[in-house]
PyMOL commands that place a pseudoatom at each C-alpha (Angstrom):
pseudoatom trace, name=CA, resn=UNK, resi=1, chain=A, elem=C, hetatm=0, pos=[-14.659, 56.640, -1.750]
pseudoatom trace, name=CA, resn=UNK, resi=2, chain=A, elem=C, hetatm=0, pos=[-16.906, 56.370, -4.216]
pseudoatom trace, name=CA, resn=UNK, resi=3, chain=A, elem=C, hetatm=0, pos=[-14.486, 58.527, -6.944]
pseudoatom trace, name=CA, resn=UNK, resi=4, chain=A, elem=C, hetatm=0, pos=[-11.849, 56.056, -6.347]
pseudoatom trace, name=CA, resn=UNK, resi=5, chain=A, elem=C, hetatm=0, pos=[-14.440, 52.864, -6.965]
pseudoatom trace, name=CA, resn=UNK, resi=6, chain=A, elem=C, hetatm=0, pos=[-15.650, 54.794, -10.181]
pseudoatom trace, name=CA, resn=UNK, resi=7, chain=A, elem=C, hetatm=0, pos=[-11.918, 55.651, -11.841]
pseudoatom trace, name=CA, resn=UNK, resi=8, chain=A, elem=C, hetatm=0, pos=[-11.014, 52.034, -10.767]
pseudoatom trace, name=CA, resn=UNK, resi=9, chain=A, elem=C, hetatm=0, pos=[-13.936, 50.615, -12.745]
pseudoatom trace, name=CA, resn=UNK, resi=10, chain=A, elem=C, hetatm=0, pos=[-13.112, 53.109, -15.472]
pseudoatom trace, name=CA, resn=UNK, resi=11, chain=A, elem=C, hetatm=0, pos=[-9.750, 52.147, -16.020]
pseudoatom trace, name=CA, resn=UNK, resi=12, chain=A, elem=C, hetatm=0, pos=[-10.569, 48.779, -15.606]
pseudoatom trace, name=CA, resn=UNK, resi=13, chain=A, elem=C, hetatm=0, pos=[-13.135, 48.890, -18.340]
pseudoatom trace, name=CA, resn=UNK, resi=14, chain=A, elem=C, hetatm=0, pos=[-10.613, 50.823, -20.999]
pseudoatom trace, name=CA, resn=UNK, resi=15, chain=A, elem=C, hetatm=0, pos=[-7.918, 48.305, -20.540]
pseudoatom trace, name=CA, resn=UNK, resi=16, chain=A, elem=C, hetatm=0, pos=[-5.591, 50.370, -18.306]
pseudoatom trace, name=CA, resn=UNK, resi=17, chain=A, elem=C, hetatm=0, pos=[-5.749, 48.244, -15.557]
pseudoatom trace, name=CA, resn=UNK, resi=18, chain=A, elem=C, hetatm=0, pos=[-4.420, 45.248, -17.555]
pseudoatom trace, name=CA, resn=UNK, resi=19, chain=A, elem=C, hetatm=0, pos=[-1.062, 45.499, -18.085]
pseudoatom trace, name=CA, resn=UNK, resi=20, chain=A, elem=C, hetatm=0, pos=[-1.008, 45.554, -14.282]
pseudoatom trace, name=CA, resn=UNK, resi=21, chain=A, elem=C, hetatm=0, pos=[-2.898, 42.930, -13.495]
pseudoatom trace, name=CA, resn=UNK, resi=22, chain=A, elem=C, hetatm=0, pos=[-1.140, 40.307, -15.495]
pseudoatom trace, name=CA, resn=UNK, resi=23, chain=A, elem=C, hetatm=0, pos=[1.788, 41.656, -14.727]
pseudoatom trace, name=CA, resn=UNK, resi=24, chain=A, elem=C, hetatm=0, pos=[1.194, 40.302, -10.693]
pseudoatom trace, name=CA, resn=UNK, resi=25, chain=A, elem=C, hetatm=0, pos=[-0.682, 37.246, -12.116]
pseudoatom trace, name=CA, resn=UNK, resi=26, chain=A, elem=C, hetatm=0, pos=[2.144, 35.788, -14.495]
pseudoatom trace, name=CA, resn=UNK, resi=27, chain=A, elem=C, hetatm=0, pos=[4.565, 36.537, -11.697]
pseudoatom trace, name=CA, resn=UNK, resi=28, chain=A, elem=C, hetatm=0, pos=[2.714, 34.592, -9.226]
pseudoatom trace, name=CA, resn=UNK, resi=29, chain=A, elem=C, hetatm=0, pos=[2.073, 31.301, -11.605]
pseudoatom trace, name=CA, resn=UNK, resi=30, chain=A, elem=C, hetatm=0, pos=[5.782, 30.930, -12.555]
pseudoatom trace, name=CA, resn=UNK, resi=31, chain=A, elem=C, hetatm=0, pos=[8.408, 28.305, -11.436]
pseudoatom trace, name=CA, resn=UNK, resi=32, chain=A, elem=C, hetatm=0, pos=[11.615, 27.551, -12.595]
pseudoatom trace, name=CA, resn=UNK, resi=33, chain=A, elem=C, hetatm=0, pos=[13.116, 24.411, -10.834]
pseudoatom trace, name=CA, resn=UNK, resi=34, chain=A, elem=C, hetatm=0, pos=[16.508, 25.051, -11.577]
pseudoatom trace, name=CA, resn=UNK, resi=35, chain=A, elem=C, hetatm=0, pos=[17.671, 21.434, -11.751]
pseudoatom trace, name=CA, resn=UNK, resi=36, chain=A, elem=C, hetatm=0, pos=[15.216, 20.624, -8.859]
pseudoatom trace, name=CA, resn=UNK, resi=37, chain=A, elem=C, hetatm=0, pos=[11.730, 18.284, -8.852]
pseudoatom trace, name=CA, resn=UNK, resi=38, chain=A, elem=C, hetatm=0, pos=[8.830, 20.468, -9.383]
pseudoatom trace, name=CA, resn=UNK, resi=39, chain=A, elem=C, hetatm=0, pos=[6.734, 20.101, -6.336]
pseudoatom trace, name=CA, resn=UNK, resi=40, chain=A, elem=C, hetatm=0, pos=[3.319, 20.705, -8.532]
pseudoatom trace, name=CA, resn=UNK, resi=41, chain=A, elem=C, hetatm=0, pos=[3.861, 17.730, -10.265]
pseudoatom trace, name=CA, resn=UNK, resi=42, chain=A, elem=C, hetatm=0, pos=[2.427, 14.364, -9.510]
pseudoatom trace, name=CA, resn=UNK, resi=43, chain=A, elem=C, hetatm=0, pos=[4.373, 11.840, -8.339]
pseudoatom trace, name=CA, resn=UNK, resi=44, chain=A, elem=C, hetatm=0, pos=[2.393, 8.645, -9.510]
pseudoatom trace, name=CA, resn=UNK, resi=45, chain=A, elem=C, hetatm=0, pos=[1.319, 10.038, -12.671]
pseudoatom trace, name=CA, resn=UNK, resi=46, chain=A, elem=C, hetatm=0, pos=[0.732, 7.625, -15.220]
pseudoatom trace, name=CA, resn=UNK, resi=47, chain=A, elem=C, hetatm=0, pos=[1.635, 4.408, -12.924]
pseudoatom trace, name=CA, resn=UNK, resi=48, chain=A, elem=C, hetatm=0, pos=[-0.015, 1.677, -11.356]
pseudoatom trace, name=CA, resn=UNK, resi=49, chain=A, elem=C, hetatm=0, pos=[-0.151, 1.757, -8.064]
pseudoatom trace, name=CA, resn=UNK, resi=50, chain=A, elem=C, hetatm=0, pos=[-1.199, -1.686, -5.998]
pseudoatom trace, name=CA, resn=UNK, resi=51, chain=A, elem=C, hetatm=0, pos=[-1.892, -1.506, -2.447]
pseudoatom trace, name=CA, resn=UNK, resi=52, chain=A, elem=C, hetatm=0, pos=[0.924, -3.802, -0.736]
pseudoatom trace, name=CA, resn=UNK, resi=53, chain=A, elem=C, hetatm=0, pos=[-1.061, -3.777, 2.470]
pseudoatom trace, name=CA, resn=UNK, resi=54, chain=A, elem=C, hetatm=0, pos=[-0.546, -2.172, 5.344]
pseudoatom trace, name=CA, resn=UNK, resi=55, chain=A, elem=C, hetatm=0, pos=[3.304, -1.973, 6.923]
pseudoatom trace, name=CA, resn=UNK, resi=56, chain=A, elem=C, hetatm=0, pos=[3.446, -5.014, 8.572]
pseudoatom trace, name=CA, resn=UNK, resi=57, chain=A, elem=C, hetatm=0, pos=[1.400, -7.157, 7.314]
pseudoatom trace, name=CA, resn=UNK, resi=58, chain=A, elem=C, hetatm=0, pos=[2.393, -10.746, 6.203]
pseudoatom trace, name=CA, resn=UNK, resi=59, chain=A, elem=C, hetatm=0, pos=[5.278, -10.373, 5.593]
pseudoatom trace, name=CA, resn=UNK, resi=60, chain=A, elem=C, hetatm=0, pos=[6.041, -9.680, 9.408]
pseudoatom trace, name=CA, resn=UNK, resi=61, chain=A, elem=C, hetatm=0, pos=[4.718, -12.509, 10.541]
pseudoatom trace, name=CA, resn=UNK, resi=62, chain=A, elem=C, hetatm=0, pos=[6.518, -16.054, 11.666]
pseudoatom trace, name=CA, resn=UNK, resi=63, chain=A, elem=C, hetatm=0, pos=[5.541, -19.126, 11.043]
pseudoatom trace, name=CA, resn=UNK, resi=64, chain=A, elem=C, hetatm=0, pos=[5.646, -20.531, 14.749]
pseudoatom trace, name=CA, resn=UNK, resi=65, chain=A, elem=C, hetatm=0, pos=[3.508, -17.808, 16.051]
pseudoatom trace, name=CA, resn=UNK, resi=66, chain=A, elem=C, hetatm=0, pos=[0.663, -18.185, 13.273]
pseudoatom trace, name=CA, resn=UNK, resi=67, chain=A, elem=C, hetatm=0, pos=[-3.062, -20.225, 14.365]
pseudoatom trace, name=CA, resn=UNK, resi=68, chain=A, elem=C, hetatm=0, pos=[-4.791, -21.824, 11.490]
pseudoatom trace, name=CA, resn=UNK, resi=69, chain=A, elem=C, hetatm=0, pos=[-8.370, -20.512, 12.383]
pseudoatom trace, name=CA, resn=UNK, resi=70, chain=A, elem=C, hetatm=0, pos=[-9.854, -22.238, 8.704]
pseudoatom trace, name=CA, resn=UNK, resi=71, chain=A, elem=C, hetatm=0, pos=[-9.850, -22.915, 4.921]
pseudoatom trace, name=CA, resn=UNK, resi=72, chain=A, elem=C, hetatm=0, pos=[-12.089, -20.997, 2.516]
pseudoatom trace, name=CA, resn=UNK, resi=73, chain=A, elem=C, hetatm=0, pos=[-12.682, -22.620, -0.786]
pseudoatom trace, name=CA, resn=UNK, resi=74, chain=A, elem=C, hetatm=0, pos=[-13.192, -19.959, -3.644]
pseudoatom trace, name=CA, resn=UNK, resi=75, chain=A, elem=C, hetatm=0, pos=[-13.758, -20.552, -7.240]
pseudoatom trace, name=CA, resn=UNK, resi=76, chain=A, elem=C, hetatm=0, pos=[-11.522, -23.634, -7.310]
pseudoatom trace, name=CA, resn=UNK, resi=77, chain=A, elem=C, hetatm=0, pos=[-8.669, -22.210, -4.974]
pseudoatom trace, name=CA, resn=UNK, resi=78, chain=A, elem=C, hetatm=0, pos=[-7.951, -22.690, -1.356]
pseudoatom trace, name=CA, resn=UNK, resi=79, chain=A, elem=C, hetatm=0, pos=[-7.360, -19.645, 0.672]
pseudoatom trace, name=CA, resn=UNK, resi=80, chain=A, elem=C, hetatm=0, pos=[-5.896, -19.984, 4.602]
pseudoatom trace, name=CA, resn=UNK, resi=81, chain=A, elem=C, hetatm=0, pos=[-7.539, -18.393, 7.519]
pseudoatom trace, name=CA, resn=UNK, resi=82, chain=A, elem=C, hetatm=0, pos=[-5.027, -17.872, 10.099]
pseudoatom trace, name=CA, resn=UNK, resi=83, chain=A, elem=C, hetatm=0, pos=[-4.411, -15.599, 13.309]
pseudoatom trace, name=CA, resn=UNK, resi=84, chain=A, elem=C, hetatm=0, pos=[-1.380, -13.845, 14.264]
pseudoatom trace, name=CA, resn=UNK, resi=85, chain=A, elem=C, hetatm=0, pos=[0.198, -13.346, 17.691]
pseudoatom trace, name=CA, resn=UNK, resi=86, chain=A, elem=C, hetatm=0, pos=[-1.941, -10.121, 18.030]
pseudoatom trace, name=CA, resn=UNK, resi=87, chain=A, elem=C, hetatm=0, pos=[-5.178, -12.564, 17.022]
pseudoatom trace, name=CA, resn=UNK, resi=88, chain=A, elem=C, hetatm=0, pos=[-5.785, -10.325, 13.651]
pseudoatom trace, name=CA, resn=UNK, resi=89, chain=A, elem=C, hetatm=0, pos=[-6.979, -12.821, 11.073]
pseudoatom trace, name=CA, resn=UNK, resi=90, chain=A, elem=C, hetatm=0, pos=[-4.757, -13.004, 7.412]
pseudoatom trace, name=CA, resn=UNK, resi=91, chain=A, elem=C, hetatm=0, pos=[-5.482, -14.770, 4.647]
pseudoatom trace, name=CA, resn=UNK, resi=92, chain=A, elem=C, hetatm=0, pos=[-2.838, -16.689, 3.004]
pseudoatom trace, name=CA, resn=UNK, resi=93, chain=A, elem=C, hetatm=0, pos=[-2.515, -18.269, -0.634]
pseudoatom trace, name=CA, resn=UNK, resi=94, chain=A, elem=C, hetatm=0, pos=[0.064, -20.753, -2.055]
pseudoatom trace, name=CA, resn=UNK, resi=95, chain=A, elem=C, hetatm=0, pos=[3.576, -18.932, -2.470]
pseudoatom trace, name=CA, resn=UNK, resi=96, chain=A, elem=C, hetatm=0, pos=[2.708, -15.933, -0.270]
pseudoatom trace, name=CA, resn=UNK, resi=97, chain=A, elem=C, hetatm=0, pos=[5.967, -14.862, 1.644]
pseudoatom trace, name=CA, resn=UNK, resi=98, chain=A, elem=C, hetatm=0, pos=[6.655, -14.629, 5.338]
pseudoatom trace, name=CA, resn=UNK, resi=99, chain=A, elem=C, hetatm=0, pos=[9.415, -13.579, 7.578]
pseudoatom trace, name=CA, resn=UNK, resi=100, chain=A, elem=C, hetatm=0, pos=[10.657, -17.297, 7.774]
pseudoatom trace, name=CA, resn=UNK, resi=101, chain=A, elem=C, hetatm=0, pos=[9.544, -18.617, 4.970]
pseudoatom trace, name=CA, resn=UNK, resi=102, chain=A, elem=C, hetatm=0, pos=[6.604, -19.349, 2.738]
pseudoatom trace, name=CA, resn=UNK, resi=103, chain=A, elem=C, hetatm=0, pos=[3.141, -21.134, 2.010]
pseudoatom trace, name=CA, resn=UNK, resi=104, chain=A, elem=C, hetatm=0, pos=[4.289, -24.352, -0.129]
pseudoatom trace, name=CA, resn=UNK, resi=105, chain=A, elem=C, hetatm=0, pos=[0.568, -25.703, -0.107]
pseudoatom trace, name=CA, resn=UNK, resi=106, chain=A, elem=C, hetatm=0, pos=[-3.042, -25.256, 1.273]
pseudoatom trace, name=CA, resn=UNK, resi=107, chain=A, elem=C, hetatm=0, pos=[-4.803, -28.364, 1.161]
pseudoatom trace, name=CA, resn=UNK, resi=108, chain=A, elem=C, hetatm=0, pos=[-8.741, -29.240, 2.440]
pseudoatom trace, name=CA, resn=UNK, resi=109, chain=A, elem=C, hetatm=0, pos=[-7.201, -30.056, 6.115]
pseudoatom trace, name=CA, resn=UNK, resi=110, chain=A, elem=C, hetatm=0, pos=[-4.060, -28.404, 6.374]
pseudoatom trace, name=CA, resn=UNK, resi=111, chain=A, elem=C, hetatm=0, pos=[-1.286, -25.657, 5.116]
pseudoatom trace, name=CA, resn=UNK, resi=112, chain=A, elem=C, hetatm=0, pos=[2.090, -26.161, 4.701]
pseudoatom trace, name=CA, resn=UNK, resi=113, chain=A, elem=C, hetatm=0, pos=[4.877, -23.807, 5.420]
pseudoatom trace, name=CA, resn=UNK, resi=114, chain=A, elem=C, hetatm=0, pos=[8.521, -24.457, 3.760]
pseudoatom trace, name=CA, resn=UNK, resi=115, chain=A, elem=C, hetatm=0, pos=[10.610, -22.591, 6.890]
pseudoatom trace, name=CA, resn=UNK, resi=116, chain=A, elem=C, hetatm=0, pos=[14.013, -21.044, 5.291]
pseudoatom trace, name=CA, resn=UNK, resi=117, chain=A, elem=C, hetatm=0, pos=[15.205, -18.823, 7.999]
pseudoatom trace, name=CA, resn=UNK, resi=118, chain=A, elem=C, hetatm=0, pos=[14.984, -19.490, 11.955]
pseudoatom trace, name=CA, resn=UNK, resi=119, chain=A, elem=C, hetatm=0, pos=[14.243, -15.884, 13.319]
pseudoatom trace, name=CA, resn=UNK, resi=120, chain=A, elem=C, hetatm=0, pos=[16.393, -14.101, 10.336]
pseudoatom trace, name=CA, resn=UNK, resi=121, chain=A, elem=C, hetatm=0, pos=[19.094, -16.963, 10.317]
pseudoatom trace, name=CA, resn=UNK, resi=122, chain=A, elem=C, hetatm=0, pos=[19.025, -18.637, 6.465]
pseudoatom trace, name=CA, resn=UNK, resi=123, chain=A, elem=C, hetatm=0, pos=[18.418, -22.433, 7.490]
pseudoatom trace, name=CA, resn=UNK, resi=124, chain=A, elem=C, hetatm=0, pos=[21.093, -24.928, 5.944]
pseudoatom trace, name=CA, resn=UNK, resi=125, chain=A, elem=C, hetatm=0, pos=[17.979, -27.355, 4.864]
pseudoatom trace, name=CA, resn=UNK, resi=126, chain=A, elem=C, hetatm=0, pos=[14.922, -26.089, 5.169]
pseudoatom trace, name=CA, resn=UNK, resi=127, chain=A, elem=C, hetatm=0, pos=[11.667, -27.695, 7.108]
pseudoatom trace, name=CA, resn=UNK, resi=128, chain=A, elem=C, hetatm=0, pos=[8.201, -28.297, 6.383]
pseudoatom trace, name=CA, resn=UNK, resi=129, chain=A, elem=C, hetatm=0, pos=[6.045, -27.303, 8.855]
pseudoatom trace, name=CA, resn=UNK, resi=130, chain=A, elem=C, hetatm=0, pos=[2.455, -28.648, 8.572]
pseudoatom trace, name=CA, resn=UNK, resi=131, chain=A, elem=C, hetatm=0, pos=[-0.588, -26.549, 10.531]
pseudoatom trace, name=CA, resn=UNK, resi=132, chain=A, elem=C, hetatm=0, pos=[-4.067, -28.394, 10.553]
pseudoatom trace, name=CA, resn=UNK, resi=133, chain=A, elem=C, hetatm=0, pos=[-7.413, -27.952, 11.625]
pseudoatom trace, name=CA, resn=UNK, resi=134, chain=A, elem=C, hetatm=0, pos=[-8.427, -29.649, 14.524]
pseudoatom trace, name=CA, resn=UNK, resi=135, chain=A, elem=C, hetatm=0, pos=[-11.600, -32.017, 14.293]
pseudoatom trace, name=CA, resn=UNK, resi=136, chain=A, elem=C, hetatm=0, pos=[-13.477, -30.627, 16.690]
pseudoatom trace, name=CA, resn=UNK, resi=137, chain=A, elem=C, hetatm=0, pos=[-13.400, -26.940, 15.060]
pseudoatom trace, name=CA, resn=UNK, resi=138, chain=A, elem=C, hetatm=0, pos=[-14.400, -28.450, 11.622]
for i in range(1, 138): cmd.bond("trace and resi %d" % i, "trace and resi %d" % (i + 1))
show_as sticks, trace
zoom trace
């Protein structure tokens, strides 16, 4: 045992070994795709990538079932508090998209929706639908 640990080291040290060795290595670290995506390489290289939210978030949502739970006034722009069927709060600005439609405008008191499709159904005119805050939850 010890004979074969001592020619091993031997030939390792007088560059016998080498050939071998890079031999298995060179093998192991090659890929040719052959008209296919290399799987090593990284898809979002080089992009930006913005988080959309989580799969189903606002943009799941219908007007009808939403709750406006408040209005948050940051640096000089109103932001909408509201709860969805499930009760998970959102927060909605001007223009932000839903199933049926679409913030139009977020005033002190009160949001209003611009409806454009009942339930997936594109709306010959559409409707304004106006959510406020009740007095007593002021």
């Amino acid at each position: 045992m010890k004979k074969a640990i001592i020619i091993i080291l031997v030939l390792g040290m007088s560059g016998l070994l080498a050939p071998f060795l890079s031999a298995q290595s060179q093998g192991a670290a090659t890929y040719d795709p052959a008209g296919r995506r290399d799987p090593f390489k990284n898809l979002l290289a080089g992009k930006d990538v913005k988080d959309k939210g989580a799969p189903g978030g606002i943009s799941r949502l219908y007007i009808d079932d939403l709750n406006l739970t408040g209005i948050v006034k940051t640096r000089q722009k109103l932001t909408a508090i509201v709860a969805g069927p499930q009760g998970f709060p959102y927060f909605l600005k001007v223009g932000d998209k839903l199933s049926d439609g679409y913030v139009l405008s977020i005033q002190e008191r009160q949001v209003v929706f611009r409806k454009t499709n009942e339930r997936g159904i594109p709306m010959m005119r559409p409707k304004d639908i106006i959510k406020e805050i009740n007095p007593e939850e002021r």
